[in-house]
N, CA, C and O atoms as CSV, one atom per row, in Angstrom:
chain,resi,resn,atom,element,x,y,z
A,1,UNK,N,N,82.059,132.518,60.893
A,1,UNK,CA,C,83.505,132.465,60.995
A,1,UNK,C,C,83.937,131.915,62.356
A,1,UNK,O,O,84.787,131.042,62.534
A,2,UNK,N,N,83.157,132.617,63.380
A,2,UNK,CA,C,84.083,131.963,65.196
A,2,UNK,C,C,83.575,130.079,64.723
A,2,UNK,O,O,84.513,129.307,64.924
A,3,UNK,N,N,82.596,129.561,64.303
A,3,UNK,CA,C,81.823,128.497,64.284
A,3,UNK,C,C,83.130,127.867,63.714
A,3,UNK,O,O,83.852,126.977,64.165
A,4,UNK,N,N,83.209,128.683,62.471
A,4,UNK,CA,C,84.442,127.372,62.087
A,4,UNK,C,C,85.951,127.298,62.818
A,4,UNK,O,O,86.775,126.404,62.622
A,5,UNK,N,N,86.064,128.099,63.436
A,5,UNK,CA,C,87.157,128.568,64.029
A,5,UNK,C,C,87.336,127.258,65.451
A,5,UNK,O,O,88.296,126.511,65.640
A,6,UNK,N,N,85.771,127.385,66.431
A,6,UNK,CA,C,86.051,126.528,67.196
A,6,UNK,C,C,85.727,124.989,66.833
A,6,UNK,O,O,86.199,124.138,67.587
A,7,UNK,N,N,85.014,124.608,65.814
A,7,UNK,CA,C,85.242,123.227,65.429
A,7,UNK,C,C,86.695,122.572,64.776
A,7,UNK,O,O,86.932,121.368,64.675
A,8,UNK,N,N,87.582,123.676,64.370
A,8,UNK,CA,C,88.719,123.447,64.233
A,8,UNK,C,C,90.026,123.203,65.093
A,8,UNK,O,O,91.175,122.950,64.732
A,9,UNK,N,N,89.469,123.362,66.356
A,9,UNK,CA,C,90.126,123.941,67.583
A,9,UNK,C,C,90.363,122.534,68.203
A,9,UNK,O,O,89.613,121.560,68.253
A,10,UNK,N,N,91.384,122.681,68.572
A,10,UNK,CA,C,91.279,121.209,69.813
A,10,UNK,C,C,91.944,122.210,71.001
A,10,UNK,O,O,92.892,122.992,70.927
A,11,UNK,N,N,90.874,121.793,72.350
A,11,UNK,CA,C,91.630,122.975,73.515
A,11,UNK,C,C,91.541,121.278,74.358
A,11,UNK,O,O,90.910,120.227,74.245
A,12,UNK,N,N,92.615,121.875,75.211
A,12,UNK,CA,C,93.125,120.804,76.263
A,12,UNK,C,C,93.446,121.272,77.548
A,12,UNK,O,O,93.966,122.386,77.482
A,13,UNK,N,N,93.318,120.794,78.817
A,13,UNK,CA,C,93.155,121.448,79.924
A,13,UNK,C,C,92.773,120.427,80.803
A,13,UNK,O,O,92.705,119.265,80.404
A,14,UNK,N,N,92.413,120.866,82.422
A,14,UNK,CA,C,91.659,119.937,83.140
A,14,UNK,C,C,90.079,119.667,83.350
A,14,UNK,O,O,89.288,120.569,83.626
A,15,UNK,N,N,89.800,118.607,83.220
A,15,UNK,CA,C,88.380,118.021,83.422
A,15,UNK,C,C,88.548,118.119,84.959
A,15,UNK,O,O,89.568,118.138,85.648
A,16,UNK,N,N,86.887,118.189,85.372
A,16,UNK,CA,C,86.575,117.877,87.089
A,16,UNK,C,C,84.639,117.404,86.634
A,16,UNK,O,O,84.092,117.431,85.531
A,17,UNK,N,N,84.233,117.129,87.603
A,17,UNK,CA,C,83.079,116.675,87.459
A,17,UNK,C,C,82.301,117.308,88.478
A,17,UNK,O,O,82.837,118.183,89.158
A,18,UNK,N,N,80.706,116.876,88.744
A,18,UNK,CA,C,79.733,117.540,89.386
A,18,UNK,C,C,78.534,116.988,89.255
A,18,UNK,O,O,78.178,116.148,88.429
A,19,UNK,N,N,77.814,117.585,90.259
A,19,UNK,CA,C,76.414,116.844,90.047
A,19,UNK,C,C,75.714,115.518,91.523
A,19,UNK,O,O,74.610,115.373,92.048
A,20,UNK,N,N,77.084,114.812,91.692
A,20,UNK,CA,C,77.026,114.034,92.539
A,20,UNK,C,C,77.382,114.113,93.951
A,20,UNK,O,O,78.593,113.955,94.104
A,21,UNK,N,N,76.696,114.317,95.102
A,21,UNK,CA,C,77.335,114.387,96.354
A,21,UNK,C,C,77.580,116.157,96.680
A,21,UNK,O,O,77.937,116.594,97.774
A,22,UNK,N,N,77.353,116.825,95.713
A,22,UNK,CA,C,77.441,118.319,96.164
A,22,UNK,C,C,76.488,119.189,95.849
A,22,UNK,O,O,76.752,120.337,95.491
A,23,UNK,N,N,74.744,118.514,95.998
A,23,UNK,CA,C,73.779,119.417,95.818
A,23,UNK,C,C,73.584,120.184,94.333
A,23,UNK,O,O,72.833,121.146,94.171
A,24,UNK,N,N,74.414,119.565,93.270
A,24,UNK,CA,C,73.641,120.249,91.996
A,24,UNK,C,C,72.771,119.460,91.371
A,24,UNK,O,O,71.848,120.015,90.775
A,25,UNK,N,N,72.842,118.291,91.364
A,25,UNK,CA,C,71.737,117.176,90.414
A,25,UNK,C,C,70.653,117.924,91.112
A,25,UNK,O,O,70.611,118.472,92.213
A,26,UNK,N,N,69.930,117.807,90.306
A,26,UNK,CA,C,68.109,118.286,90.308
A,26,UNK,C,C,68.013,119.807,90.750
A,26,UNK,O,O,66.975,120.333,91.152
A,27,UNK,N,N,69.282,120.462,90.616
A,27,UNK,CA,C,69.030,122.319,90.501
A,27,UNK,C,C,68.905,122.539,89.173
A,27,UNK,O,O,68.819,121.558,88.434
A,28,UNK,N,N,68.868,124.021,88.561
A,28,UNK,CA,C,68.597,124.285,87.507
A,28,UNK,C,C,70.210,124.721,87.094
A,28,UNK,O,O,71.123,125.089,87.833
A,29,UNK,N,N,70.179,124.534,85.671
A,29,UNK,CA,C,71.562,124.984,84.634
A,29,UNK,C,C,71.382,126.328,84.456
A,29,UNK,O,O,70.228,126.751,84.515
A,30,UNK,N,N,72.320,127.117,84.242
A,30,UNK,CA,C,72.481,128.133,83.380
A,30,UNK,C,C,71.786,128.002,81.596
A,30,UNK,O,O,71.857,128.862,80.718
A,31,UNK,N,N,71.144,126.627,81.518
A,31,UNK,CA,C,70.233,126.718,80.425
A,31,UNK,C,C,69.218,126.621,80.317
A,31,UNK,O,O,68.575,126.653,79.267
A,32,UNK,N,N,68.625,126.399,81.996
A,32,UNK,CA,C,67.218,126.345,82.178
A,32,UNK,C,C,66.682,124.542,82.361
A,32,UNK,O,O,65.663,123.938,82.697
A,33,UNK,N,N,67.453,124.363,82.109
A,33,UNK,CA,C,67.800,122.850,81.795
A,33,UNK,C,C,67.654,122.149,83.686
A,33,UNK,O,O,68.058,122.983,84.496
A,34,UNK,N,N,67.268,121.120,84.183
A,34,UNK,CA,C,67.284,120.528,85.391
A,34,UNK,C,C,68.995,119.812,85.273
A,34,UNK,O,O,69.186,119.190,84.228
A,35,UNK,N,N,70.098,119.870,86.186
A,35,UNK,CA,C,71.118,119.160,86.509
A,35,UNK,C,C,70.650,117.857,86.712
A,35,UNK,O,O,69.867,117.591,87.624
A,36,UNK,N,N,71.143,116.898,85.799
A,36,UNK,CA,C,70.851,115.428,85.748
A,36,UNK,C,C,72.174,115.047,85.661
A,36,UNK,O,O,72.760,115.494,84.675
A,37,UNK,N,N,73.103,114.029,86.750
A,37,UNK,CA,C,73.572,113.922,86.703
A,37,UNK,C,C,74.342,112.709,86.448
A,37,UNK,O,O,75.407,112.294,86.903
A,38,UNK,N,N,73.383,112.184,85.463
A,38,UNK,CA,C,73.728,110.927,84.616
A,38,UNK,C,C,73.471,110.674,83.408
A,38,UNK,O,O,73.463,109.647,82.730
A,39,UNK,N,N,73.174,112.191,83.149
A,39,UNK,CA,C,73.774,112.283,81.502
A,39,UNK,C,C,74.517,113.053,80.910
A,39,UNK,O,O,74.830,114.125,81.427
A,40,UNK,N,N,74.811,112.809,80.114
A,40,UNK,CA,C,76.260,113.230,79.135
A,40,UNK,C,C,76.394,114.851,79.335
A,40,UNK,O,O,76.655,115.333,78.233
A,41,UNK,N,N,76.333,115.588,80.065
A,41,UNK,CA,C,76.507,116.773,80.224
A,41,UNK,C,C,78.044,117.823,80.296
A,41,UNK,O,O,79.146,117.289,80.421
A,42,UNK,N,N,77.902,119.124,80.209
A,42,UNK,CA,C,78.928,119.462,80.932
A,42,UNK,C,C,78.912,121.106,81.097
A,42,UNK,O,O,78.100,121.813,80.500
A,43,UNK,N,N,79.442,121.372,81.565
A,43,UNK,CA,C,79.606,123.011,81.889
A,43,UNK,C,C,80.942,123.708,81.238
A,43,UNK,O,O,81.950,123.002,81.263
A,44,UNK,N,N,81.060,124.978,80.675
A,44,UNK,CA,C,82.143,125.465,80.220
A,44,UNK,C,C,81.823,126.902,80.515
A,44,UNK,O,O,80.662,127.187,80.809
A,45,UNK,N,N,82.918,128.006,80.454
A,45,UNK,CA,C,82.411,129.065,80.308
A,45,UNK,C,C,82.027,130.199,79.686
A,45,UNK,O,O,81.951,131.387,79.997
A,46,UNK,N,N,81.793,129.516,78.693
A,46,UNK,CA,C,81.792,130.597,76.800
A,46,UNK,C,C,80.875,130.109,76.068
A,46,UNK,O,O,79.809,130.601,75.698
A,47,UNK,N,N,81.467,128.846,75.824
A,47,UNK,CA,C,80.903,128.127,74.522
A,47,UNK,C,C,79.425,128.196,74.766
A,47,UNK,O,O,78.898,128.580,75.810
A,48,UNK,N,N,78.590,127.623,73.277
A,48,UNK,CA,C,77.139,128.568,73.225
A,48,UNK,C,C,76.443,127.032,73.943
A,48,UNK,O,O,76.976,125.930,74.072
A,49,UNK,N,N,75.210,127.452,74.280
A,49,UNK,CA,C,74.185,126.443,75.230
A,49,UNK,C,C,73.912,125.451,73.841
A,49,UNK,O,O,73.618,125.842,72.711
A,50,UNK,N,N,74.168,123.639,74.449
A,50,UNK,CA,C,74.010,123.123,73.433
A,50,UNK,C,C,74.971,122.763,72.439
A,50,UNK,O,O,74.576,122.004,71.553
A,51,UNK,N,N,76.048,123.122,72.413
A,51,UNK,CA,C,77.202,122.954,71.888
A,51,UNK,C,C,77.802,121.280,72.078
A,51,UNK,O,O,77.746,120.958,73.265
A,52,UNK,N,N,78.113,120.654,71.571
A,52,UNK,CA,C,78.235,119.220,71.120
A,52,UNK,C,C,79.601,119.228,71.427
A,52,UNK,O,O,80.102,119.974,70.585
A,53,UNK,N,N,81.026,118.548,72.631
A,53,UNK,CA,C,82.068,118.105,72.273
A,53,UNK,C,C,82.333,116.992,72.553
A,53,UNK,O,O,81.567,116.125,72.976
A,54,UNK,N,N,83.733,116.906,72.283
A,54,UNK,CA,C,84.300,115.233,71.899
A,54,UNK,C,C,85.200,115.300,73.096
A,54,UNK,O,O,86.281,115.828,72.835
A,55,UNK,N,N,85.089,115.011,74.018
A,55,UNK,CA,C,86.186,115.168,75.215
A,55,UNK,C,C,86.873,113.536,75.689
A,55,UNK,O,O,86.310,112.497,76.032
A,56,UNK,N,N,88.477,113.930,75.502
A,56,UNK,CA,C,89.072,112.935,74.970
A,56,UNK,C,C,90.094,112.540,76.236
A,56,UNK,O,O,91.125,113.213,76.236
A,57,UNK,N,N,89.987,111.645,77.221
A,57,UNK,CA,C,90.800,111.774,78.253
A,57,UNK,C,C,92.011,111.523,77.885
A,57,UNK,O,O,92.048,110.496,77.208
A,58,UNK,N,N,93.512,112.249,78.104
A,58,UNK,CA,C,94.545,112.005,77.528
A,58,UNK,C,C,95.340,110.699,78.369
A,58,UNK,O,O,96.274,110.145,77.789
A,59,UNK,N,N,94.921,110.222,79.789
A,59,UNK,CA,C,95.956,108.986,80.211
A,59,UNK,C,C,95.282,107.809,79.684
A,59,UNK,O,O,95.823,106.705,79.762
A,60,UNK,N,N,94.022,107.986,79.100
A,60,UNK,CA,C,93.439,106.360,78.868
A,60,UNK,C,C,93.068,106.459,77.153
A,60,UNK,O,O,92.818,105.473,76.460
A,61,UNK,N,N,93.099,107.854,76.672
A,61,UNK,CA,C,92.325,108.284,75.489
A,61,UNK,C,C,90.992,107.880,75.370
A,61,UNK,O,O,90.561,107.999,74.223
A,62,UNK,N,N,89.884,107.262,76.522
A,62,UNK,CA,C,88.725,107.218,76.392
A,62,UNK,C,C,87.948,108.487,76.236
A,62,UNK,O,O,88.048,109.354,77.104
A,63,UNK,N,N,87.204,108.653,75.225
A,63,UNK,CA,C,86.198,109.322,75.087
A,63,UNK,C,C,84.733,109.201,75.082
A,63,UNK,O,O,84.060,108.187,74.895
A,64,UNK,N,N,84.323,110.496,75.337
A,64,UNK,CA,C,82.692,110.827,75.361
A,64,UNK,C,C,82.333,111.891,74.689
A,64,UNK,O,O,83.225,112.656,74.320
A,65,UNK,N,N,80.679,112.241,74.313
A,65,UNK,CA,C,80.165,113.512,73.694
A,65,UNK,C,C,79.355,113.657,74.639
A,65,UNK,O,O,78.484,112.953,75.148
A,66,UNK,N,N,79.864,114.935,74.853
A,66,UNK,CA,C,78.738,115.951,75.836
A,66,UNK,C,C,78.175,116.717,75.225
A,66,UNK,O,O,78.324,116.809,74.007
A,67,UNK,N,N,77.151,117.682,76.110
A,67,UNK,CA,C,76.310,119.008,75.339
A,67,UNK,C,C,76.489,119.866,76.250
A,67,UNK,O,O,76.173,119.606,77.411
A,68,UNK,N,N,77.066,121.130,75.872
A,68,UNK,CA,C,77.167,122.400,77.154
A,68,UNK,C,C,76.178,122.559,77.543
A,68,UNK,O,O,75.468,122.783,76.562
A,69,UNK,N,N,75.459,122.604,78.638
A,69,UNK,CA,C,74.331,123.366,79.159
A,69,UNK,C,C,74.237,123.836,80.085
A,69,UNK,O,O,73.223,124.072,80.741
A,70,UNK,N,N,75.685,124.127,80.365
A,70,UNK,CA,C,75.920,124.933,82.111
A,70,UNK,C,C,76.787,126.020,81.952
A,70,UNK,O,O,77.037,126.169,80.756
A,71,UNK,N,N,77.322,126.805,82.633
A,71,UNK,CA,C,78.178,127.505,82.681
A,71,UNK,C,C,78.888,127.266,83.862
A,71,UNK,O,O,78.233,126.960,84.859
A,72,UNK,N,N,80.218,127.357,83.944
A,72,UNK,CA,C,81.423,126.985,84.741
A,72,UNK,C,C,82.605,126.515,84.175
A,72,UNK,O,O,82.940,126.965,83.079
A,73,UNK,N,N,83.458,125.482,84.879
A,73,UNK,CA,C,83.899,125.624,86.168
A,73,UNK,C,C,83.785,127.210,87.163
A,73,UNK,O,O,83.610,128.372,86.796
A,74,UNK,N,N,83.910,126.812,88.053
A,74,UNK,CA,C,84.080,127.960,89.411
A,74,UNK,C,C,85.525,127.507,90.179
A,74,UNK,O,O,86.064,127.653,91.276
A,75,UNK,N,N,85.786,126.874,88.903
A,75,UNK,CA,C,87.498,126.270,90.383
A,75,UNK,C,C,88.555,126.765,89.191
A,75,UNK,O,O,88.491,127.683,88.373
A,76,UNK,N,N,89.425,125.877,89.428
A,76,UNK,CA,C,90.513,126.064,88.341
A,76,UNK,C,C,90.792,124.918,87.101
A,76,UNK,O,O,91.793,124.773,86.399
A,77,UNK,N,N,89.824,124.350,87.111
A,77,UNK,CA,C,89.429,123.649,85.942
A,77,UNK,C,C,88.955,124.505,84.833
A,77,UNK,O,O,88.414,125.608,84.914
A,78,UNK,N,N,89.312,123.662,83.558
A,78,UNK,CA,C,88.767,124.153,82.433
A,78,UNK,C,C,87.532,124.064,82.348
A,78,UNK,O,O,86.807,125.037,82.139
A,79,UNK,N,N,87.002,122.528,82.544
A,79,UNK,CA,C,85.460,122.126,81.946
A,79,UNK,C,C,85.178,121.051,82.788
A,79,UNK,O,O,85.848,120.044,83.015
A,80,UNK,N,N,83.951,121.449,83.275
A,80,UNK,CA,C,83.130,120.532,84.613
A,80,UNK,C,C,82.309,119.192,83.517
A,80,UNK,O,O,81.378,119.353,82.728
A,81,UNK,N,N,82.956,118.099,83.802
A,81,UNK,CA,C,81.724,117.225,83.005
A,81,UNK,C,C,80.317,116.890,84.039
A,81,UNK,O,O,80.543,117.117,85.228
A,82,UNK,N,N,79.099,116.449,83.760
A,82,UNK,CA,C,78.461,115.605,84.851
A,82,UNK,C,C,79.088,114.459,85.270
A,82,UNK,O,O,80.020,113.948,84.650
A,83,UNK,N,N,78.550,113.957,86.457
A,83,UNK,CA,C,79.362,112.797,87.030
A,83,UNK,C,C,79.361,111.580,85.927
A,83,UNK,O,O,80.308,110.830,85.690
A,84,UNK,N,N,78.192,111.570,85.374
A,84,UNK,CA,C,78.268,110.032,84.409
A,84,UNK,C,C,79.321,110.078,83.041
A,84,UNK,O,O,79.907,109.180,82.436
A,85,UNK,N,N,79.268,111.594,82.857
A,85,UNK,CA,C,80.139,111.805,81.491
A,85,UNK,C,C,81.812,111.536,82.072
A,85,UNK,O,O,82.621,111.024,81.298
A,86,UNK,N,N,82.168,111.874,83.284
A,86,UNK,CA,C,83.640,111.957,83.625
A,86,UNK,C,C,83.578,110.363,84.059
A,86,UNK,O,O,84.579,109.708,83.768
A,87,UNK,N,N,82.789,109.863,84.546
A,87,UNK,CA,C,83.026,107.849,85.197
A,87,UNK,C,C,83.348,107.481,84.017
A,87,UNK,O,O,84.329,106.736,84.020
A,88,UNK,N,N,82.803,107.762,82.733
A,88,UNK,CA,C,82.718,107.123,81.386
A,88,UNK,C,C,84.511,107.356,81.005
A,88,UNK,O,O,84.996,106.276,80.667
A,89,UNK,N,N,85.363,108.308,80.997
A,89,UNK,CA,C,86.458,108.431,80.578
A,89,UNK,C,C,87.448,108.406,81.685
A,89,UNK,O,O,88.648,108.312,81.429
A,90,UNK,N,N,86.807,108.520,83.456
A,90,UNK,CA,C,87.832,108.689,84.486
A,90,UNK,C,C,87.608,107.890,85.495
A,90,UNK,O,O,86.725,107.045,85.351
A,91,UNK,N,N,88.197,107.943,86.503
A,91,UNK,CA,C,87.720,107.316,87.620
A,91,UNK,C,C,86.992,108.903,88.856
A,91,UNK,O,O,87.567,109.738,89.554
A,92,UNK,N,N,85.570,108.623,88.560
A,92,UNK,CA,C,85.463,109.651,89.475
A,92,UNK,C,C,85.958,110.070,91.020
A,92,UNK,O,O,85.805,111.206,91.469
A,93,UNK,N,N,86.624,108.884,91.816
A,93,UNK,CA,C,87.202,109.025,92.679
A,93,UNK,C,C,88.947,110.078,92.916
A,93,UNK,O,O,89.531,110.495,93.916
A,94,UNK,N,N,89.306,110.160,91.073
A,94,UNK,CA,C,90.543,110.631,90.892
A,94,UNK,C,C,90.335,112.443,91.465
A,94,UNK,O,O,90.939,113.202,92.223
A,95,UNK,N,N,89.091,112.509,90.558
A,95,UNK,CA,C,88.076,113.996,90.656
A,95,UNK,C,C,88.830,114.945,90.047
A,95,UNK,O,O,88.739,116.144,90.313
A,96,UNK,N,N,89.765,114.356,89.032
A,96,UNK,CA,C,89.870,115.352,88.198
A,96,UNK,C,C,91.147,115.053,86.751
A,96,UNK,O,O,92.285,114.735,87.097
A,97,UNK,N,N,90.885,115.163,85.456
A,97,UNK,CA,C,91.720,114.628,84.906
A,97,UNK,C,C,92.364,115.607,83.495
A,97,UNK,O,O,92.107,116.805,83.372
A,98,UNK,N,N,92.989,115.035,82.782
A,98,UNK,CA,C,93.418,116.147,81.842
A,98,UNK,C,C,93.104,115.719,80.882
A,98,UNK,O,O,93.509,114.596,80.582
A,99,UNK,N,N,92.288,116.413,80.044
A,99,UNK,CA,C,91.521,116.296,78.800
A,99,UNK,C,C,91.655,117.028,77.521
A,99,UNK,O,O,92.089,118.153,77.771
A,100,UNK,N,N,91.476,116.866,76.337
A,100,UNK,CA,C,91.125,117.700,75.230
A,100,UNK,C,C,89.774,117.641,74.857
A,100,UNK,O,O,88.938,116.806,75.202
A,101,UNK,N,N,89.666,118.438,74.248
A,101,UNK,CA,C,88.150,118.536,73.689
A,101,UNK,C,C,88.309,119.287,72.382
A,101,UNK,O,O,89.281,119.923,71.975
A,102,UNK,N,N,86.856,119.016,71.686
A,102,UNK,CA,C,87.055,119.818,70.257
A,102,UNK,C,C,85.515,119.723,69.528
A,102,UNK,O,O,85.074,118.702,69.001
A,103,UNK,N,N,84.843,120.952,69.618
A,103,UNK,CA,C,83.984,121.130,69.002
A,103,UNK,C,C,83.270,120.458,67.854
A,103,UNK,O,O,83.678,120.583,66.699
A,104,UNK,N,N,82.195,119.738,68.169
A,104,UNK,CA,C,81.580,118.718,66.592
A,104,UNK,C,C,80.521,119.520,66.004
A,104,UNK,O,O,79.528,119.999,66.550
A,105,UNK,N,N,81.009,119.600,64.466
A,105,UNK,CA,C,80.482,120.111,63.328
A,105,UNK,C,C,79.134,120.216,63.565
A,105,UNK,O,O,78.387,120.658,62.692
């Protein structure tokens, strides 16, 4: 039941990124997983390890699919992408943008 609940869901909020320039690439995830920070990654703070979304930048509507394998943000962001997943939909220099996302089946 929650399964179908959050693939039905579209949540929207702010993106920020990580990985690059602040000592996490090549630490370990909250999934055991090595921080690589040039792939499609991202951090949230619930959703299950491995979890697949569609994160949809709302000023350009470019999108990407990530896989949770972190836990966070630690700021006031919703959802930390890795640096390569947020360049792909933002300008990482902006360092931070407003996004939706929504759970894939």
């Amino acid at each position: 039941m929650l399964e179908t609940i959050l693939v039905a869901t579209l949540n929207c909020g702010i993106a920020t990124h990580y990985g690059k320039g602040d000592g996490f690439h090549g630490r370990l995830t909250a999934s055991g997983e090595v921080m690589n920070a040039k792939r499609w990654t991202a951090a949230h703070p619930w959703l299950p390890m491995g979890t697949r979304l569609r994160v949809t930048n709302q000023d350009n509507l470019r999108q990407v699919v990530v896989r949770v394998n972190d836990r966070g943000p630690y700021s006031s962001a919703d959802l930390d992408l890795s640096h390569a997943a947020f360049s792909h939909i933002a300008s990482a220099a902006k360092g931070s943008a407003v996004v939706c996302w929504r759970v894939l089946g």
